[in-house]
N, C-alpha and C positions, 0 to 999 in steps of 0.2 A: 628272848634272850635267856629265859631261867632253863628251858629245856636244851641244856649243854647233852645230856644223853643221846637224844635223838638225833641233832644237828652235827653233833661231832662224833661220835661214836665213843664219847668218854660216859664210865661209869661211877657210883659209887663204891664205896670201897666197904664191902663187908665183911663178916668172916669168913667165907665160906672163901676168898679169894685168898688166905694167908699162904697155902701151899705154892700159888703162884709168886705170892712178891718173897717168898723165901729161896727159894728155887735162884730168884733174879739177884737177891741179896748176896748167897752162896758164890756168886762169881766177881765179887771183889775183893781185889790183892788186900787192902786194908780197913776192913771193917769198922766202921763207928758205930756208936749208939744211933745216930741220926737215921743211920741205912737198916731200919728194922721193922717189921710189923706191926709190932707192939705199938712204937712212937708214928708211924705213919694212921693207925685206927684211930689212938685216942685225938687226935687231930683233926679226923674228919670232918668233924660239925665246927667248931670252932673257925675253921682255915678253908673251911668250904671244899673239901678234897675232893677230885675226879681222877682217876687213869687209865690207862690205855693202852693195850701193848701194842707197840709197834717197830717194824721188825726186827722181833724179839728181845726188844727193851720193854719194860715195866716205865712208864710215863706219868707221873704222878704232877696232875695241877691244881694248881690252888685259883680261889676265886671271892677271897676273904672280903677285900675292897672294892670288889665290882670289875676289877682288872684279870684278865686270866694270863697267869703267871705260872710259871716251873718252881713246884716246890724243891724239885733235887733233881740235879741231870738224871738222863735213861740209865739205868740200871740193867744190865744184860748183856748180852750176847749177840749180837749183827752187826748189820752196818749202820754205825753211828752217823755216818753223814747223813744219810738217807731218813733216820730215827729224826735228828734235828731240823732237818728240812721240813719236815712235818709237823714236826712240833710246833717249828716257830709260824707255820702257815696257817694253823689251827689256831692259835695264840693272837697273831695277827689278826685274822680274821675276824673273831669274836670282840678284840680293842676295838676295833674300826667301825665294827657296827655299835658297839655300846656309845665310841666317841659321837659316830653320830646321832645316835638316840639323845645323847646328854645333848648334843649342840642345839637339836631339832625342838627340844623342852625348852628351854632354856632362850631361845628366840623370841616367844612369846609373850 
């Protein structure tokens, strides 16, 4: 379960990726603090960050509690259904299997 990389194709978030989550920031009507590089970096370790573009959203998740969860909807430019449908399948997927790793301990 710890290798979210490989199983899902989400990454860490390091510097070298700032040109991308800017890029994806740049196309919203009303920018906050929350929707920035800056605050999505120094988060990473803390909040367990992964993301993922998918298509052409920046997909940033978090995995702080052992749950993989959406720190901020897609950020970008596509199709947002399509973006979501994946998301939540990805998201899903990895709950389902942690639920039943926790169930499977836990029986014993």
């Amino acid at each position: 379960m710890d290798d979210l990389c490989g199983q899902y194709g989400l990454k860490t978030i390091e510097l070298g990726d700032k040109p991308l989550f800017d890029e994806a920031f740049q196309t919203l009507r009303q920018p906050i603090s929350d929707y920035t590089f800056a605050n999505t970096f120094i988060w990473r370790s803390g909040l367990k960050l992964y993301w993922k573009e998918i298509h052409g959203h920046i997909c940033v998740f978090a995995n702080g509690t052992g749950d993989l969860t959406m720190l901020l909807p897609p950020v970008g430019e596509g199709d947002l259904v399509r973006t979501l449908d994946e998301c939540f399948e990805i998201m899903d997927d990895y709950n389902d299997r942690g639920l039943a790793a926790r169930t499977a301990g836990s029986s014993t």
